[in-house]
C-alpha positions as CSV (number, residue, x, y, z in Angstrom):
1,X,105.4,85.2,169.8
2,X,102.1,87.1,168.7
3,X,102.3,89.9,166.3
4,X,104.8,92.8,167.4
5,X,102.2,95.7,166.0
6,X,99.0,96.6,165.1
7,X,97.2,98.8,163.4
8,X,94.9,101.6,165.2
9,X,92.9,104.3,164.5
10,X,94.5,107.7,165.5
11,X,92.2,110.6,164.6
12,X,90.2,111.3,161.2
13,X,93.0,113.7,160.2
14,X,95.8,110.9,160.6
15,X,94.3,107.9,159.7
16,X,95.6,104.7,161.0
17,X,98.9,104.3,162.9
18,X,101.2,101.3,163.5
19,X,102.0,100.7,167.0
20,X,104.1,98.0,169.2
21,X,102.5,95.3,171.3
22,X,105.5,94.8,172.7
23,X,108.7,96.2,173.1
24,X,111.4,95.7,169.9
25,X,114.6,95.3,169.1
26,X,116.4,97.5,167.3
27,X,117.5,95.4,164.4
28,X,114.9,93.4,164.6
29,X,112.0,92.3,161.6
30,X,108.7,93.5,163.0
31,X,106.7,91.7,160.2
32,X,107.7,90.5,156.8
33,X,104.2,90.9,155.0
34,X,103.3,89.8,151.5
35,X,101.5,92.4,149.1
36,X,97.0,91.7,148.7
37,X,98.3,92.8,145.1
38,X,101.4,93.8,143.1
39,X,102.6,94.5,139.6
40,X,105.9,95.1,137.9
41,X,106.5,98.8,135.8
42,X,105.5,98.3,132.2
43,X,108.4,100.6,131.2
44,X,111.0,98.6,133.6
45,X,109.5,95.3,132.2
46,X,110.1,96.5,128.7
47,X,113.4,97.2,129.0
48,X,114.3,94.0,130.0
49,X,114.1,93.7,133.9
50,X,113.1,90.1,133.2
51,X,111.2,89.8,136.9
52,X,108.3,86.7,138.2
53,X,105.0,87.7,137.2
54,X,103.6,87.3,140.1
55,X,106.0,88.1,143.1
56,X,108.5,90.2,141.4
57,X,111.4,87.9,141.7
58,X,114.4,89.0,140.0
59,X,114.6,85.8,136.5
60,X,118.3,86.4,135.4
61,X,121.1,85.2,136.7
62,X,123.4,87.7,138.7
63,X,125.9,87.4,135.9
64,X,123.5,88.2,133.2
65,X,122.2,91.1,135.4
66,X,125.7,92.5,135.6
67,X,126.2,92.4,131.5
68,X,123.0,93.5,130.7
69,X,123.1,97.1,132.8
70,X,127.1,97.1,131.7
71,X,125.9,96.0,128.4
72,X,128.8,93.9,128.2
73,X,128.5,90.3,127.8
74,X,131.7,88.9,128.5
75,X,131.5,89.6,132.0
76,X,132.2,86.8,134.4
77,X,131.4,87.1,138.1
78,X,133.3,85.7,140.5
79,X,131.6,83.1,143.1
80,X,128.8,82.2,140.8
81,X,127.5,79.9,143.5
82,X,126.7,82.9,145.5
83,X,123.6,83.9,143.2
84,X,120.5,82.5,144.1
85,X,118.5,82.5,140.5
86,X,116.7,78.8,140.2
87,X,116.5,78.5,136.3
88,X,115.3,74.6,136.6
89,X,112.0,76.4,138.5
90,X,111.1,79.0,135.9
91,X,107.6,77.9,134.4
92,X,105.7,80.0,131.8
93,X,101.9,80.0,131.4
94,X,101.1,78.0,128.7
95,X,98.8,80.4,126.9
96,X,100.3,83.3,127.3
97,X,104.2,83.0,127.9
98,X,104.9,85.3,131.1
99,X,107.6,83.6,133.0
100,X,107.6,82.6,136.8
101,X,109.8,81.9,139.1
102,X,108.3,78.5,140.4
103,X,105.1,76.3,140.0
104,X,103.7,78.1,143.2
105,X,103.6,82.0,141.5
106,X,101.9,80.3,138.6
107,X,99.3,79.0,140.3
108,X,99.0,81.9,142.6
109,X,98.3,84.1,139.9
110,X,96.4,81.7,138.3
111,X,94.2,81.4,141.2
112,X,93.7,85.2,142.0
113,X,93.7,87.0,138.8
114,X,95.5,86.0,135.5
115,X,92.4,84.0,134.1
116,X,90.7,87.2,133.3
117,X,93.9,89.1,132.3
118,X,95.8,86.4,130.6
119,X,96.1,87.4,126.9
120,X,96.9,84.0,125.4
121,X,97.4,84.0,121.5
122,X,96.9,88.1,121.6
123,X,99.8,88.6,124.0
124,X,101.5,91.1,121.0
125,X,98.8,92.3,119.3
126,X,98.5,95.8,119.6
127,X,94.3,96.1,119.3
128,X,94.0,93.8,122.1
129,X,92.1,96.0,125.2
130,X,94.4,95.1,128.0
131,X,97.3,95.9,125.3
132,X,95.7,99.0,124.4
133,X,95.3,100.1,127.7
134,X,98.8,99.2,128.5
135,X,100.3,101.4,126.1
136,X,98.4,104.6,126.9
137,X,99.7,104.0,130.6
138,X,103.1,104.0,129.1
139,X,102.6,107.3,127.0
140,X,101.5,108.9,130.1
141,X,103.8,107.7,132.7
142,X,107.7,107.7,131.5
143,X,110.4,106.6,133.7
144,X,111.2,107.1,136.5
145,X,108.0,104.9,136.9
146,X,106.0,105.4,140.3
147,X,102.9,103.4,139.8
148,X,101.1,101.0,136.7
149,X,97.5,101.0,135.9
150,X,98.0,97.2,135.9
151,X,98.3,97.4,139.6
152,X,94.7,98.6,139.0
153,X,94.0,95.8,136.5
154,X,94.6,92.9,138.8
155,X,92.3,94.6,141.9
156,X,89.7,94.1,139.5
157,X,90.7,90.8,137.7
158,X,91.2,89.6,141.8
159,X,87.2,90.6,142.5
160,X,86.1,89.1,139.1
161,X,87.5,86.0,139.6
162,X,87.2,85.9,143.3
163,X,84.4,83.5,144.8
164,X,83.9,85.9,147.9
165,X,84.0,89.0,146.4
166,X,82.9,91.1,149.5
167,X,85.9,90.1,150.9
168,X,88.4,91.2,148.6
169,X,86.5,94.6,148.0
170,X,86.8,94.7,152.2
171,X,90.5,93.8,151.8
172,X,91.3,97.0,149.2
173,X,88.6,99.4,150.9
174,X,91.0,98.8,154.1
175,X,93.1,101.0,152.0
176,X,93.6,105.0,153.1
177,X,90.6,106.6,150.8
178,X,90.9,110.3,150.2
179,X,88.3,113.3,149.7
180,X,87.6,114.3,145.7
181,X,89.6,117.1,146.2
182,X,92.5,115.8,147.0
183,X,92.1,112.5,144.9
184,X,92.4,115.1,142.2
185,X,95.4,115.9,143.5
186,X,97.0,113.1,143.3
187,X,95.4,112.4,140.2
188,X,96.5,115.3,138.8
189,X,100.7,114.7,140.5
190,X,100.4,111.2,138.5
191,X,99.5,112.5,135.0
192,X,100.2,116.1,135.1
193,X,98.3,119.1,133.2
194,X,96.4,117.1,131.0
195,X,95.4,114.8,134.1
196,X,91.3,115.5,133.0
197,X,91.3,114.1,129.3
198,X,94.1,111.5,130.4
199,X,92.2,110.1,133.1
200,X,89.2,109.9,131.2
201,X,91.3,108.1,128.3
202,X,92.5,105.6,130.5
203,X,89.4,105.2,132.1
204,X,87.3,104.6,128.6
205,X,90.1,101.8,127.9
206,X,89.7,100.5,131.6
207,X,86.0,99.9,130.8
208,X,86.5,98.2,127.6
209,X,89.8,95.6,128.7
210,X,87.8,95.2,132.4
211,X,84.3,96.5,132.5
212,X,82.3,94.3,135.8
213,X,78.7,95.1,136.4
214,X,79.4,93.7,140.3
215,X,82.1,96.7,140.2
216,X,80.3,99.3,138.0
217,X,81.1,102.1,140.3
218,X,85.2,101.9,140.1
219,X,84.4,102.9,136.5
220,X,82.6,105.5,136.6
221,X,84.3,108.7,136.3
222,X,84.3,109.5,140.2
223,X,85.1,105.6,141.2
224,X,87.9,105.5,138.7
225,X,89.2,108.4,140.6
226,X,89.2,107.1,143.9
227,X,90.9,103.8,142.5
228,X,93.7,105.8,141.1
229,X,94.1,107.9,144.1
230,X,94.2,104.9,146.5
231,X,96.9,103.1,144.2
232,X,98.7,106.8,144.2
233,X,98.7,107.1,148.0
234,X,99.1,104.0,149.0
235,X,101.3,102.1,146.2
236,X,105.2,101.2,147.8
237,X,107.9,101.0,145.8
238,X,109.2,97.3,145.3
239,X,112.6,96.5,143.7
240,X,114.5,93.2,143.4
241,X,117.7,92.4,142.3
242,X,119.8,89.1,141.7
243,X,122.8,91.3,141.4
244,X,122.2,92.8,145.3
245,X,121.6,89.2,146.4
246,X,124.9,87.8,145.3
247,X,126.5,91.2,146.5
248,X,125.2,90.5,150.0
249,X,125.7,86.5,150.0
250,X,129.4,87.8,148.8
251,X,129.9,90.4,151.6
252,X,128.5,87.4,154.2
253,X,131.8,84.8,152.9
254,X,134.4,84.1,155.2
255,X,137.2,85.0,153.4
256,X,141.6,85.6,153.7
257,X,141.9,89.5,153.6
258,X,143.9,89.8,150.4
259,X,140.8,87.5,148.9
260,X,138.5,90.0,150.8
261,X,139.6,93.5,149.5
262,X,140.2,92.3,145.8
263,X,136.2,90.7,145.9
264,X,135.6,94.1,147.5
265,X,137.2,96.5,145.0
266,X,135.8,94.6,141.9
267,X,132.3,94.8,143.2
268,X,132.7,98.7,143.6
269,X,134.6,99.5,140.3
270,X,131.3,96.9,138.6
271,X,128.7,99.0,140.2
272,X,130.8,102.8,139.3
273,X,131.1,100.8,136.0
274,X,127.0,100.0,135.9
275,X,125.8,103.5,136.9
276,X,127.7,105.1,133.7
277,X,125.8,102.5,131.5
278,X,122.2,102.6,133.1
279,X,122.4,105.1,136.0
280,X,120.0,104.6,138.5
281,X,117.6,101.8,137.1
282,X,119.1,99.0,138.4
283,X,116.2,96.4,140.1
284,X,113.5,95.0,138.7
285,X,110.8,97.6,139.8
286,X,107.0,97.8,140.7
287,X,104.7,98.6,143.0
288,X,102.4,96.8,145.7
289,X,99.4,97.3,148.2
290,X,100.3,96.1,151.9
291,X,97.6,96.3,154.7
292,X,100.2,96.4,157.3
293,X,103.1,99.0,155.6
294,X,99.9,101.5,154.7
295,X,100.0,102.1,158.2
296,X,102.9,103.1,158.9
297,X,102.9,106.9,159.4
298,X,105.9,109.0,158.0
299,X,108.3,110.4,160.2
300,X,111.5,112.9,159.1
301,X,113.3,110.7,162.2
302,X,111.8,107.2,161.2
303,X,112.2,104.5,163.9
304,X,111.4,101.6,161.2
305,X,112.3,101.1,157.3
306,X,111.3,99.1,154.5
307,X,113.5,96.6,152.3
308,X,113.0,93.4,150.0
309,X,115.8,91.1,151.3
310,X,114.7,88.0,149.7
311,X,114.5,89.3,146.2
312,X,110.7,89.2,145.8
313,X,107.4,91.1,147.2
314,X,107.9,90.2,150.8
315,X,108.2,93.4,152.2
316,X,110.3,93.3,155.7
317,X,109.5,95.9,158.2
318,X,112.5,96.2,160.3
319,X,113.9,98.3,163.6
320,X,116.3,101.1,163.1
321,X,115.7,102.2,167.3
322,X,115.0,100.2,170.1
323,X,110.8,100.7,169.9
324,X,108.7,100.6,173.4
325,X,105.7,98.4,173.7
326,X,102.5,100.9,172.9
327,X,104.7,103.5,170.6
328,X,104.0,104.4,167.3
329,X,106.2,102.6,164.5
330,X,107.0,105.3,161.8
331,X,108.7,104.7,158.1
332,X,110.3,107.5,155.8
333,X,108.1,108.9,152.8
334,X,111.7,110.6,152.0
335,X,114.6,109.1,150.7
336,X,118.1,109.6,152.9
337,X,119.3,112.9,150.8
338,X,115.6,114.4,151.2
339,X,115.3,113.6,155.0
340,X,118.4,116.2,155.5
341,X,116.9,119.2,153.9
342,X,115.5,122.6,155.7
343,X,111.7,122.1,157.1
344,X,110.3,124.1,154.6
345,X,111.8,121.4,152.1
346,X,110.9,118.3,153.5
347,X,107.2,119.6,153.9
348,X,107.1,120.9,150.4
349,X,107.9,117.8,149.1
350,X,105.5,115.8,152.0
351,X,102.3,118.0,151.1
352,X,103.0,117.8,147.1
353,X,103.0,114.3,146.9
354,X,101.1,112.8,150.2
355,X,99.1,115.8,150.8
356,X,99.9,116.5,155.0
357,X,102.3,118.3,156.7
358,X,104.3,116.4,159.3
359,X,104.5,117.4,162.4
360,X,107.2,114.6,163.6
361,X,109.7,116.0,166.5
362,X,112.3,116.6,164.0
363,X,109.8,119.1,162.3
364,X,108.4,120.3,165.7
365,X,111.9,121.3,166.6
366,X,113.1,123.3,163.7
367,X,109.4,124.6,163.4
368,X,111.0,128.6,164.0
369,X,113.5,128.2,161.3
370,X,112.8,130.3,158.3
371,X,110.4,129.3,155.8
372,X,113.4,129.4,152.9
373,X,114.8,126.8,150.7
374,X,118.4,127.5,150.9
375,X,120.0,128.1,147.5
376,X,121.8,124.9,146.9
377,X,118.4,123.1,147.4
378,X,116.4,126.0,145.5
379,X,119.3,124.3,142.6
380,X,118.7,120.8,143.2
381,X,114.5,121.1,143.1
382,X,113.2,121.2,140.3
383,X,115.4,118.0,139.1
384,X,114.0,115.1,141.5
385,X,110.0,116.0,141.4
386,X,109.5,112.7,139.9
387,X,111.8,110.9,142.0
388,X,110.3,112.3,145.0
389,X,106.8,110.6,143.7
390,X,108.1,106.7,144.5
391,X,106.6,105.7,147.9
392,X,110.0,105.1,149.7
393,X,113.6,104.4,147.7
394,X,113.1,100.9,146.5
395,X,116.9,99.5,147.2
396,X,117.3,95.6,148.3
């Protein structure tokens, strides 16, 4: 069985689409695709969301997961043969000390980018560049996190250390590129009022951890634009989580009813129990660049979503409708609450943060309604504007 989509060119207001070669199940994986590059959330990783290196994989144990967002280490989980966390496979590079989840990750970082970004001896001192850098990004960008300038980082590590570097810069240039106007835009959404002097911090810091002649232009003040507006636009949320696996290798076992429900009821009262501890922040969190998923136009009514089933950066792309051969596979920029407010909403939210206005047939159809916010959302508005930024919600 070939591919069941491709990408094609629409119109130069739209971009690229996604479309079916063939008709598709609804249910069914249309691709599972692995990121050109990816990078955990500084701010998740320092908290603790001990994740691979290189693909993201969840490192703790589902038991350790649960204590640490209950903060309570006596917890013992039931069915501990249901988590799927391979300790015996960890490996840590030897110069540096960041932990992966097998011998493969190692060496695929190795190969594409960590020789020029691995820190060795200097991993915790504070004057190092990269370190330097690293920290600004943090005082800039607080929780909830939407993108890392170390997504950035590794594009250019990937180049430098790349033998056919045409080729890679084809591979990231494949990426949705925006007019100056509206990079600033996006720019300005990821840093906020003092975007100008912030961008030309981080940039000045870029230079010194990164500077490449063969790249000079991504860092010069227009080029470093365009870089951060193409890792704005077209950064997806990733989130892993050794708890959700053993959840769903739990839900899958055959068990005797009473066995069933109590399983059941403990897993609900530890995750009521884990959102008073640490709310919302429960994966391991980052963000990637997929040729494929960058395609995928939004739609208020999506036929297709997004998820990270095997606990790492293999994004599957799978069928919520029965989809035609020839139609247009669409995903949701908006998250399941969003998606069920007025028009005017959904657009508001659409142009602030992905700069179009959708004109899907949900929106077609309620295109009379009035242009007002009703006053329960006019409430609820100003609280998620951050939220809103991630690229899709990021659950497993």
């Amino acid at each position: 069985a070939g591919a069941a989509a491709e990408a094609r060119f629409i119109s130069s207001a739209k971009g690229k689409g996604l479309f079916a070669t063939r008709s598709i199940r609804k249910g069914e994986t249309v691709f599972v695709e692995r990121p050109v590059v990816s990078s955990q959330f500084l701010w998740n990783a320092l908290y603790n969301y001990r994740a691979c290196d290189h693909c993201l994989r969840a490192l703790e144990t589902a038991e350790e997961n649960a204590q640490r967002l209950l903060g309570k280490s006596s917890l013992v989980l039931p069915h501990p043969e249901q988590c799927s966390i391979r300790k015996d496979l960890h490996q840590q590079c030897p110069r540096c000390q960041v932990t992966y989840c097998s011998a493969e990750c190692r060496q695929a970082a190795l190969e594409q980018y960590h020789q020029v970004l691995c820190l060795g001896p200097s991993r915790d001192d504070p004057t190092h560049p990269l370190n330097k850098l690293q920290e600004a990004w943090r005082n800039m960008h607080y929780p909830p996190e939407t993108s890392s300038i170390m997504l950035m980082a590794r594009m250019v590590a990937t180049i430098k250390q790349a033998k056919d570097k045409e080729w890679w810069i084809k591979a990231f240039s494949q990426f949705c590129s925006k007019t100056a106007n509206e990079e600033e835009e996006i720019v300005h959404k990821l840093l906020g009022d003092k975007f100008k002097g912030q961008l030309e911090l981080l940039r000045l810091l870029f230079t010194e951890a990164l500077y490449d002649e063969y790249l000079s232009r991504w860092f010069t003040p227009e080029g470093f634009q365009s870089l951060f507006a193409l890792v704005g636009t077209n950064g997806q949320g990733i989130g892993t989580s050794s708890l959700s696996q053993w959840v769903h290798a739990c839900d899958a076992l055959d068990l005797p009813m009473l066995q069933r429900e109590e399983l059941d009821a403990f897993i609900d009262q530890l995750y009521k129990d884990i959102e008073k501890e640490s709310g919302e922040f429960l994966n391991c969190e980052g963000s990637g660049l997929y040729v494929l998923q960058s395609c995928c136009n939004h739609s208020c009514i999506p036929n297709a979503e997004t998820s990270f089933p095997e606990n790492n950066f293999l994004l599957h792309l799978t069928a919520l409708e029965d989809i035609e051969a020839g139609e247009e596979i669409c995903i949701s920029y908006l998250d399941c609450c969003q998606r069920e407010r007025s028009r005017h909403s959904r657009n508001k939210i659409l142009r602030e943060n992905y700069l179009f206005t959708c004109s899907c047939p949900k929106c077609l159809a309620q295109a009379d309604d009035a242009d007002v916010t009703s006053d329960e959302e006019e409430e609820g508005e100003g609280e998620t504007d951050d939220a809103e930024l991630e690229d899709e919600m990021t659950d497993v």
